[in-house]
C-alpha positions in Angstrom: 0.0 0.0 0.0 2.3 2.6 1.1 6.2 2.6 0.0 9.0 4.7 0.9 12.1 4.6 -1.5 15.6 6.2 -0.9 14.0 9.2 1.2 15.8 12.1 2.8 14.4 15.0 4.5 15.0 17.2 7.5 15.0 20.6 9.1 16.8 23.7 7.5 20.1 22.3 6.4 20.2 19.7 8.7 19.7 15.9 7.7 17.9 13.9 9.5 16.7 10.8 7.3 19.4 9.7 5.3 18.0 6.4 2.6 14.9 5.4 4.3 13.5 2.8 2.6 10.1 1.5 4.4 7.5 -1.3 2.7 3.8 -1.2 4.5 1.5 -3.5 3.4 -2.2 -3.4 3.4 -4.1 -4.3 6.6 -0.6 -4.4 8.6 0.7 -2.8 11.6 4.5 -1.9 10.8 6.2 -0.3 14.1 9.1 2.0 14.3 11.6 1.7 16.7 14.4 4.2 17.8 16.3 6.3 20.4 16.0 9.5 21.0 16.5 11.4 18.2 16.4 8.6 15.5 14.5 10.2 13.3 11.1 8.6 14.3 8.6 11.4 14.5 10.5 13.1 11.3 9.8 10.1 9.3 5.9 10.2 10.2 5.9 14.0 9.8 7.5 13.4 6.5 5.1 11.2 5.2 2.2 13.3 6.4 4.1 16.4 4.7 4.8 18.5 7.6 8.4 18.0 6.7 9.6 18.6 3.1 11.2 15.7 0.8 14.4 16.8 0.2 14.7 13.7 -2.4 13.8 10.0 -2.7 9.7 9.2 -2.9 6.5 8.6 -0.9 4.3 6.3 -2.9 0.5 5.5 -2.0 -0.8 2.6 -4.2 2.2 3.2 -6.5 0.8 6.8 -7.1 3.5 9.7 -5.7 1.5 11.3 -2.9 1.0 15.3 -2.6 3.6 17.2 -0.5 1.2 19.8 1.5 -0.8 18.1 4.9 -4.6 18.9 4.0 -3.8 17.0 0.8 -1.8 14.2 1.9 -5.0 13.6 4.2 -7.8 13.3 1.8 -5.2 10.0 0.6 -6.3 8.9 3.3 -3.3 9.2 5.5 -3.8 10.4 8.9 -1.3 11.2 11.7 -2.3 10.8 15.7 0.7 13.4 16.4 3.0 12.8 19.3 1.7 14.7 22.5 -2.2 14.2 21.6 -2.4 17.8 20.5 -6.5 18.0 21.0 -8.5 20.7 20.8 -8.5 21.5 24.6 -11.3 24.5 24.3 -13.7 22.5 22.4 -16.2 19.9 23.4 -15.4 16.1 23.2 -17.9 16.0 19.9 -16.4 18.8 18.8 -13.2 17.6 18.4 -14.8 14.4 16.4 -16.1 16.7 14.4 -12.9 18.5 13.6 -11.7 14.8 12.9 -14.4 13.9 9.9 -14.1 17.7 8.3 -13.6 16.0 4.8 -16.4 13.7 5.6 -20.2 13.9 4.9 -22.8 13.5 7.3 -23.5 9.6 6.7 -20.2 9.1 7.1 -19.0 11.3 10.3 -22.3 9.9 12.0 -20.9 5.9 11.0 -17.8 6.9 12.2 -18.8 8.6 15.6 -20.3 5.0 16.5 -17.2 3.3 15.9 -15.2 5.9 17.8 -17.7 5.0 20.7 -17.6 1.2 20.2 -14.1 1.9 20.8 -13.8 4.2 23.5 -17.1 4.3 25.4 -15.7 6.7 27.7 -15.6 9.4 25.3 -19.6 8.7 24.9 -19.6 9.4 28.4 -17.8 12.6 28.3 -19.2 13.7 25.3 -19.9 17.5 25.6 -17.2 17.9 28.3 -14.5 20.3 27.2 -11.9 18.3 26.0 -9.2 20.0 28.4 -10.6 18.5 31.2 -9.6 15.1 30.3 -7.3 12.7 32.1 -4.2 12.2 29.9 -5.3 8.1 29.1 -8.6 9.7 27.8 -7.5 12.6 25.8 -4.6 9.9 23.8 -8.0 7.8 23.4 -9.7 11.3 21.9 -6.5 11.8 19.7 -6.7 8.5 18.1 -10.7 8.8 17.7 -10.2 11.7 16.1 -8.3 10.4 13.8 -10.3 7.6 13.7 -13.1 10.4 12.3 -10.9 10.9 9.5 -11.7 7.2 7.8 -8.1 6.9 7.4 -6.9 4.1 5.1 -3.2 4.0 6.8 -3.3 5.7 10.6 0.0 7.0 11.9 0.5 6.5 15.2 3.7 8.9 16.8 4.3 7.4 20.6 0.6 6.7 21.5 1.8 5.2 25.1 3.5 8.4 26.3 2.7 9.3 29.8 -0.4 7.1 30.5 -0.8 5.2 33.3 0.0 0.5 32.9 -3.9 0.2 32.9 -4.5 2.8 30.2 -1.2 1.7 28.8 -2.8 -1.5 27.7 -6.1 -0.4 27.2 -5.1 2.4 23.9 -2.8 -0.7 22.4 -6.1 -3.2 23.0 -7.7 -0.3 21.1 -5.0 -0.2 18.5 -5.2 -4.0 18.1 -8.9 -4.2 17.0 -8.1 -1.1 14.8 -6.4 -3.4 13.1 -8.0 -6.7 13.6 -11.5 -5.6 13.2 -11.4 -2.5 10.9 -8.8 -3.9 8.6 -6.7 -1.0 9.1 -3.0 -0.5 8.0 -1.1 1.5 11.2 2.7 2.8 11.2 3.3 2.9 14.9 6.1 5.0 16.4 6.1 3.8 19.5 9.0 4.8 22.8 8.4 1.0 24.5 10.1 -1.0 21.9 9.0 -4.5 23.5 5.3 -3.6 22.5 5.7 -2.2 19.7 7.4 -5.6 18.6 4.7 -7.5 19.8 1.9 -6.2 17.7 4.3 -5.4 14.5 3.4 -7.7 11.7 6.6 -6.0 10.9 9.3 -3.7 12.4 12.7 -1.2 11.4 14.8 -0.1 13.9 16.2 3.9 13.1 19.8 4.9 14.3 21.0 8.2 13.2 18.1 8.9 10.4 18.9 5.2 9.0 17.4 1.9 8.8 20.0 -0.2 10.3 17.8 -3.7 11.3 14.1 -4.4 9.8 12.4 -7.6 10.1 9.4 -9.2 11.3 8.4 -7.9 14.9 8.1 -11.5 16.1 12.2 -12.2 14.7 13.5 -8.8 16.2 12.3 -9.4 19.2 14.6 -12.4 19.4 17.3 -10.4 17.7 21.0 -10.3 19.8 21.3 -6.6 18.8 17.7 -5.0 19.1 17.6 -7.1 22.6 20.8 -5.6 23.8 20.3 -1.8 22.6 15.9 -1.4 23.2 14.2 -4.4 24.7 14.4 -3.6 28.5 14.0 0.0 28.6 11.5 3.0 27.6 12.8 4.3 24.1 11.6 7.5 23.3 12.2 10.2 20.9 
């Protein structure tokens, strides 16, 4: 579905990707692992054209996709960007809403049911202003928003990060019958490298802006190297 061939890009004359070369097929969850500073988050922003290719191609379905964000999103690409950034003035629904903008109303009102299938809580807290949301429910808000946008491939940048163990493995249950249930292809950036593994179908592990050990996430798990350099410890970027 979505392939990434010889890529560079990065922030004024600074290099930060250097040769990326990423496959993701359809219906798979393909994590990202890294330390700080790896390149992670550049390589989602990249692809959701926050950050300009400097050379090398993003291809969706073999077609080139467009280089400015509100177009790269009616592809059907969606980021959940690192640090939930909601809405935190705006009503739960609200933010939703903001979610299915490209959508019409058959659609946003299909997808608001699913959103709440999902995260039942945000029924629950539905015209509370979103700023007044524990951390676990706002990340859960963040990802139904994107949810909203009836993204074919749903980028994911460190959906774990400050969230209690119990919402911890409630937003990656979520994430799992995103996938599972919905079909849907998810690139997951993710700072605990032993889940992200876990629910990979596949996995590439960034050093410096390169790809320096991809396989499945079942093999790297298992891997000498990724074992002694990630699994173990937070890894965040």
């Amino acid at each position: 579905m979505l392939e990434i061939k010889n890529l560079h890009s990065g922030y004024g004359k600074i290099e930060v990707l250097n040769d990326i070369n990423i496959k993701v097929d359809d219906c798979k969850i393909v994590g990202v692992i890294g330390r700080n500073g790896a390149g992670k988050s550049t390589l989602l922003n990249t692809i959701s054209g926050l950050v300009k290719v400097r050379s090398g191609e993003i291809l969706l379905d073999g077609e080139q996709i467009p280089s400015a964000p509100h177009k790269v999103v009616r592809t059907g690409i969606v980021q959940v960007p690192e640090g939930r950034r909601i809405f935190p003035s705006l009503s739960v629904y609200e933010n939703l809403l903001m979610g299915g903008y490209l959508q019409d109303h058959e659609v946003i009102e299909e997808k608001k049911e699913i959103v709440f299938n999902l995260f039942p809580v945000l029924k629950e807290r539905i015209n509370q202003q979103s700023g007044t949301l524990s951390g676990g429910e706002q990340q859960m808000l963040a990802m139904g928003r994107g949810l909203m946008a009836d993204p074919k491939i749903l980028l994911l940048d460190e959906p774990s990060l400050g969230l209690a163990p119990i919402l911890f493995r409630q937003v990656f249950d979520m994430i799992k019958r995103c996938n599972e249930e919905s079909s849907m292809t998810i690139i997951l950036v993710e700072q605990n490298a032993r889940i992200a593994l876990k629910m990979s179908h596949y996995a590439y592990v960034l050093e410096d802006g390169k790809i320096v050990i991809e396989g499945p996430g079942d093999e790297l798990l298992r891997d000498e190297r990724v074992q002694a350099a990630y699994l173990g410890a937070s890894v965040r970027e």
